[in-house]
C-alpha positions in Angstrom: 61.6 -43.1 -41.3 57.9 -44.3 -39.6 56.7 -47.1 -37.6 54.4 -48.1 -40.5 52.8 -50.4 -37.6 52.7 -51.5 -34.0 50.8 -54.5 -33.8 49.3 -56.1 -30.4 49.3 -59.3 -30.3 45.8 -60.2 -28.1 45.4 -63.4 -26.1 42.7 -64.8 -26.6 41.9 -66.3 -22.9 40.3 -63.3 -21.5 36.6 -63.8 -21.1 35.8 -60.0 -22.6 38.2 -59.9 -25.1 36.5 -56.7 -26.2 37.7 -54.8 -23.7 40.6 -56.6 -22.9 41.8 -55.5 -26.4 40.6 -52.1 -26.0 42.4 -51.8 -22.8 45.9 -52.3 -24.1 44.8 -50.4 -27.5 44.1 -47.1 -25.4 47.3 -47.7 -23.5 49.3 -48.2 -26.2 48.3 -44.9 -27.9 48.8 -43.1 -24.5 52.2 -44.3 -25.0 52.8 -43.3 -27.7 51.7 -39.9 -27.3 54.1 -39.4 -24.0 56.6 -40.4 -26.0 56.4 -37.6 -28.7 55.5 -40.3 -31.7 52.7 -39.3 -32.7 53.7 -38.3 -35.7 56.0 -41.0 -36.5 53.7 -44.6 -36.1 51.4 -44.4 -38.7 49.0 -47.2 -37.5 48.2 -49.2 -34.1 46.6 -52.3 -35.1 45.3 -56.1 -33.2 45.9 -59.4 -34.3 44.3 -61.9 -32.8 45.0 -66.0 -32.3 44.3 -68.5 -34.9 40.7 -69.0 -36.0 39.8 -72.8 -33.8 37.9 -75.1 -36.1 34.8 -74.8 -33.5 34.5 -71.4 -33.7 32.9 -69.4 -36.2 35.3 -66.2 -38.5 32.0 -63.8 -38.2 31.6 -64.4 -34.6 35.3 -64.2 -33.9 35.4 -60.7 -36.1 31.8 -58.9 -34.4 34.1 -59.3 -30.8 36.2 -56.2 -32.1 33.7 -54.4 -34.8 33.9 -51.1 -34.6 37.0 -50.5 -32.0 38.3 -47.0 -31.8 41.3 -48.3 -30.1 43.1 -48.9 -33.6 43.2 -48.7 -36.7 42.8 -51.9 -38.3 42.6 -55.3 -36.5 42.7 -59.1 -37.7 41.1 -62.2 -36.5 44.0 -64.1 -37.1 44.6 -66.9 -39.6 42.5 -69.5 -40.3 42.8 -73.1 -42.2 42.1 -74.2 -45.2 40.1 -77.3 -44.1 37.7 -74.9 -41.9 33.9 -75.8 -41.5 33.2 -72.2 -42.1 35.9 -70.5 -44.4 33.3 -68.9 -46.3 32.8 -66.5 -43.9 35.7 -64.9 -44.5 34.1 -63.3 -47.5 31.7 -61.5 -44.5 34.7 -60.6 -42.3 36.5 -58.7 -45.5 32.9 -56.6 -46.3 33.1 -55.3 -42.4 36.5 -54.0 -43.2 38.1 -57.3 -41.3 41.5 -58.4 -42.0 42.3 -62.2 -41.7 44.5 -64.5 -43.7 44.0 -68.4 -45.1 46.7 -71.2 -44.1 46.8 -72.6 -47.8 48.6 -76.1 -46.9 47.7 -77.7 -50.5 47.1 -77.3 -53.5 43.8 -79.7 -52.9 41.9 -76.7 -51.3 42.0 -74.6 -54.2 38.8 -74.6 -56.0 37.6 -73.4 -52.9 40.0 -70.6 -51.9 39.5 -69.2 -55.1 36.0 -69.5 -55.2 36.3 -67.0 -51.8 39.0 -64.7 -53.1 36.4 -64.2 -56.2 33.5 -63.8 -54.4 34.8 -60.9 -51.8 35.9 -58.8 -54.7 32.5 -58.9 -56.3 30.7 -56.3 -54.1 34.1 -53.8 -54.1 37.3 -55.2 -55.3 39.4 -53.2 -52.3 37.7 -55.7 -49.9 40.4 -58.4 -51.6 43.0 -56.1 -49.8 41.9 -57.4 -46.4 43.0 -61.0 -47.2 45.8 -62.9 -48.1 46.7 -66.7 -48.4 50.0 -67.8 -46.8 52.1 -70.8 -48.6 54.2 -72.2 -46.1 54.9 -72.2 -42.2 53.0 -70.0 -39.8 54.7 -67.3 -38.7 54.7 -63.9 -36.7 55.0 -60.9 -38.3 53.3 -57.1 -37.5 52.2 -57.2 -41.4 48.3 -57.4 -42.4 46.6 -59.1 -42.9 49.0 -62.2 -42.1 49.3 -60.5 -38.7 48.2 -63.7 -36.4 49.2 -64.0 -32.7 50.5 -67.5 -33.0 52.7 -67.4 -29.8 48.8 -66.9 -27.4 50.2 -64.3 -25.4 49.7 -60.7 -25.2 52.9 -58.6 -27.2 53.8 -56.6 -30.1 56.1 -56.1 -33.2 56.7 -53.4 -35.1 56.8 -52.8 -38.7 58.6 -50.0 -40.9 58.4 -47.9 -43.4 62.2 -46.6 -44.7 62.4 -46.2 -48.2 63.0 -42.6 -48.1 66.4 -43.1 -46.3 67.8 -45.4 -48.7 67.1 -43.4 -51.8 69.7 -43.2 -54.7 71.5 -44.2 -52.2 74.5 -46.7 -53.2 74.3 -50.5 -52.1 77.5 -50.3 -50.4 76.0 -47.4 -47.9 72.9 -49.2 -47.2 73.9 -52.2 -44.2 75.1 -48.9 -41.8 71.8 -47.2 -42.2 69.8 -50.4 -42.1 71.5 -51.5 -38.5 71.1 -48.0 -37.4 66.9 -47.8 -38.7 66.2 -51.1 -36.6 68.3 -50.6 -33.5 66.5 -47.3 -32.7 63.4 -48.6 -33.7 64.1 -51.7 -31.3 64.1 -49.3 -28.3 61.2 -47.8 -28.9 59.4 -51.1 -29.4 61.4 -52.1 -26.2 59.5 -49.3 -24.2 56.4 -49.5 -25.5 56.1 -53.5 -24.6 57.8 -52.6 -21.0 54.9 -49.8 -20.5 52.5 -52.1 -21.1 53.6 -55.2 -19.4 53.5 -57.4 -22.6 56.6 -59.7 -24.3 58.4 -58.0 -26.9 57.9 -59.7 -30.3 60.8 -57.7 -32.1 60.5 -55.9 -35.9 59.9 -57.5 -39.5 62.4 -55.6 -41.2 61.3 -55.7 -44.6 61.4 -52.8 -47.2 58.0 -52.5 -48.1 56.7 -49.2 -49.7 53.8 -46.7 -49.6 53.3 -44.8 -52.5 56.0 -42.2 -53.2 58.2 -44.6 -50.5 58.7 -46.5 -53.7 60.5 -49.8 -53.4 60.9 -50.6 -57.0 62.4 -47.0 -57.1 65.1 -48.4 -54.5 65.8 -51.5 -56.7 65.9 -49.6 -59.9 68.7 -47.5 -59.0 70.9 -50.2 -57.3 70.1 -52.1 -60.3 70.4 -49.5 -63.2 67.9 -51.0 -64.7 64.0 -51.0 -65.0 61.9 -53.7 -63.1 62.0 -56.3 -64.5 64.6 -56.3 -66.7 67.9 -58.9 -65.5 69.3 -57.4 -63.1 66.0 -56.8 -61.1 66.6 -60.7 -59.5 70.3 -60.3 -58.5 70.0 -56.7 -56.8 66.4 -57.9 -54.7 68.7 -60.7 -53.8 71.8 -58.6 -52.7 69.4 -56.4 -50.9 67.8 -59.3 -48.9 70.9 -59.9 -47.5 71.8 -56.8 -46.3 68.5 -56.5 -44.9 69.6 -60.1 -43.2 73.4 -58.8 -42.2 72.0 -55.7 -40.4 69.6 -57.4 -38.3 72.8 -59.1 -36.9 74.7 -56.2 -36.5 72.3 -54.4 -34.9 71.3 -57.2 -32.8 67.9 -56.6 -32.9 65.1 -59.6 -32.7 63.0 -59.9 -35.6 60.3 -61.6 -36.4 58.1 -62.4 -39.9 59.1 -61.8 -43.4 62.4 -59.6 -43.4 62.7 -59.2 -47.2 61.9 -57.0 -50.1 58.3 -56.5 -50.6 56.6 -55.2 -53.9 53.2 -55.3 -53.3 51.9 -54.0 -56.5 48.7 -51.2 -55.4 51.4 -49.9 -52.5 54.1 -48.4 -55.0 53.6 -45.6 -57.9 57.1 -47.2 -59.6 55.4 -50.2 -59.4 52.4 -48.9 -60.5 53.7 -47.2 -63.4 55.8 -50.0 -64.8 52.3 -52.3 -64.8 50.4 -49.6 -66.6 53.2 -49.2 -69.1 53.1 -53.0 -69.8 56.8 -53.4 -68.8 55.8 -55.5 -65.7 53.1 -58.3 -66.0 51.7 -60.6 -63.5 54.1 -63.3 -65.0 56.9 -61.1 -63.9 55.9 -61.4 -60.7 55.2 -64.6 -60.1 59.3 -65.0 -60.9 60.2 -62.4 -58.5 58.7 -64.2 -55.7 61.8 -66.4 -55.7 63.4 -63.3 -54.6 61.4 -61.4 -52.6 58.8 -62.4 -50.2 55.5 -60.6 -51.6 56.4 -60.5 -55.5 52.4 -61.4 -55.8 50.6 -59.2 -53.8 48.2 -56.2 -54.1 48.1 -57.4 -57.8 44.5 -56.6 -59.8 43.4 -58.8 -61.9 40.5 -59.2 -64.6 37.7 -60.6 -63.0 37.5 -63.1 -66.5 40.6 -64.2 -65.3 40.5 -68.2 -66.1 40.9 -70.8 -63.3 43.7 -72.3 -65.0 45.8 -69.3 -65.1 45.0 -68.8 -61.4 45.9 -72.2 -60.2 49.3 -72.2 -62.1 50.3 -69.3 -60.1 49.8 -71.0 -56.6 51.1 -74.1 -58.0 54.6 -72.0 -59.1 54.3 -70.4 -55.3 54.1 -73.2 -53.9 57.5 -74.8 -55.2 59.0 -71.1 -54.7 58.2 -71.6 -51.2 59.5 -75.0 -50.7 62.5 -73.8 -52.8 63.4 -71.0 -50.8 62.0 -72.9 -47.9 60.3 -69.6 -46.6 56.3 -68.1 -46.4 55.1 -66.5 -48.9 51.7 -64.5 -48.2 49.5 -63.5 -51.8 46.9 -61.2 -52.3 45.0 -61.1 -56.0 42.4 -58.6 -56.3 39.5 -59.7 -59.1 38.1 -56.3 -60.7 35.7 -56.2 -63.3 38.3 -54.2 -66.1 40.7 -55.3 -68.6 44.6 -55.1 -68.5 45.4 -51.8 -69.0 42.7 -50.3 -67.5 42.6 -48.6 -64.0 40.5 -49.1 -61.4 39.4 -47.1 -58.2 40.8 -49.2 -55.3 40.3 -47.9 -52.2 42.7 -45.8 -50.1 45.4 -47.5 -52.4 44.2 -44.6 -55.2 43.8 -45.6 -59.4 45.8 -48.9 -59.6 46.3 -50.3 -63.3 45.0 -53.9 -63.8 47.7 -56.0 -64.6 48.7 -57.8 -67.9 49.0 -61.9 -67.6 
């Protein structure tokens, strides 16, 4: 098991924010070294407060360009209805996370006209941004990460996969409970070394690669994503996911489900390339999991209509399961099938409609 993330959550009251950030960033990693984890957090990262509609996303994201404190870091999330949204499309190309309130369907046009734009230059910049459908909420995961609460503190995120392979349903609550309560202590130490509140862990099953998800699901299942079955098992596995948390008494915070995020999973990936899972698929999943449409790639030809049916079905998934969900579709300029250099995320198939 790794810490996929520990994300600080920065005030933004401090006059240099700069160094206030890279102050708790150094300290943080000096933690974590004294504490022999080195090898087991694979990212520090800095999320910032919401975007205020007076001030400008490139000015907001040139505060922390370039910081070797950590890894990645977010400017937060901004609204829909912001004078300057378009700059987001500059924040993604300087390798920027931040993510986009969508409150209705009336700002569409425009977020899409965005979300296309930033993938035109290199479609792995559409990997820095999502759209969240729903309530704001806290959660270590990027780029939704936003410090919503204004004061300094951190959460943790996880990567598990590993432990819960071909593993039976029936075994997995023990392991679960057992995953977040040592991982709560260590999150518990690191906000008590560095004088900050403790924001508590989003214990969702999210994947990296060989740390397949999908794999996970397939097995309880017996069957291949996204054949029925797929919908019930994601379901039985959220709520374990939820009953462990209680046993284990831990505090979490953001998203606590299944995640598929399509570029993050080989399963995944293979299934798309093999035609067995298209974007349609997805879309239905989302009423189980909380990222069914994310890290999705998409023909760039991809018509308008096709694109706003999907947010419109998300949206009444969201109010149906009365939950956030957080998207990210990635325009690339190749046709289903095809696969496409994406980044750090490797050859990812573009998906079928």
């Amino acid at each position: 098991m790794k810490i996929r993330s520990v994300t600080l959550f920065v005030s933004g009251d401090k006059q240099d924010i700069r160094e206030h950030a890279t102050s708790l960033g150094i300290m943080l990693s000096a933690n974590i070294e004294s504490m022999l984890l080195s090898d087991s957090v694979w990212s520090i990262r800095i999320a910032l407060p919401p975007v205020g509609n007076q001030e400008s996303l490139a000015k907001k994201a040139s505060q922390l360009a370039d910081l070797d404190a950590v890894n990645y870091f977010s400017i937060g999330c901004v609204e829909d209805t912001h004078p300057t949204l378009e700059e987001a499309i500059d924040v993604t190309r300087n390798g920027v996370f931040i993510s986009i309130n969508m409150r209705s369907m009336k700002s569409f046009e425009r977020i899409e006209n965005i979300l296309r734009r930033i993938c035109e230059e290199e479609p792995s910049n559409g990997s820095r941004i999502s759209v969240n459908i729903g309530s704001t909420i806290l959660t270590p995961y990027f780029p939704s990460a936003c410090n919503i609460y204004g004061e300094d503190g951190l959460a943790l995120s996880l990567l598990y996969p590993s432990l819960l392979r071909k593993k039976l349903l029936s075994q997995f609550q023990d392991i679960l409970a057992e995953v977040y309560a040592s991982t709560e202590k260590v999150g518990l130490k690191l906000s008590e070394s560095l004088g900050i509140k403790y924001y508590g862990i989003d214990a969702s099953l999210s994947p990296w690669m060989e740390e397949s998800v999908a794999e996970i699901i397939e097995f309880a299942s017996g069957v291949r994503i996204p054949l029925p079955g797929t919908f019930s098992t994601i379901r039985e596995v959220n709520d374990l996911i939820e009953n462990a948390i209680q046993a284990s008494r831990v505090i979490a915070t953001g998203y606590n489900e299944v995640m598929l995020p399509a570029a993050e999973d080989n399963v995944l990936k293979e299934r798309i390339a093999s035609d067995e899972i298209r974007l349609r698929d997805l879309v239905h999943l989302t009423a189980a999991c909380v990222a069914g449409v994310d890290m999705v790639v998409i023909p760039d030809d991809t018509p308008s209509s096709i694109l706003r049916g999907i947010f419109r079905d998300l949206f009444e998934i969201a109010s149906l399961k009365n939950r956030t969900l957080s998207v990210r579709v990635i325009f690339a300029p190749a046709e289903p099938g095809e696969k496409i250099k994406l980044g750090f995320f490797g050859d990812t198939p573009v998906i079928q409609l």
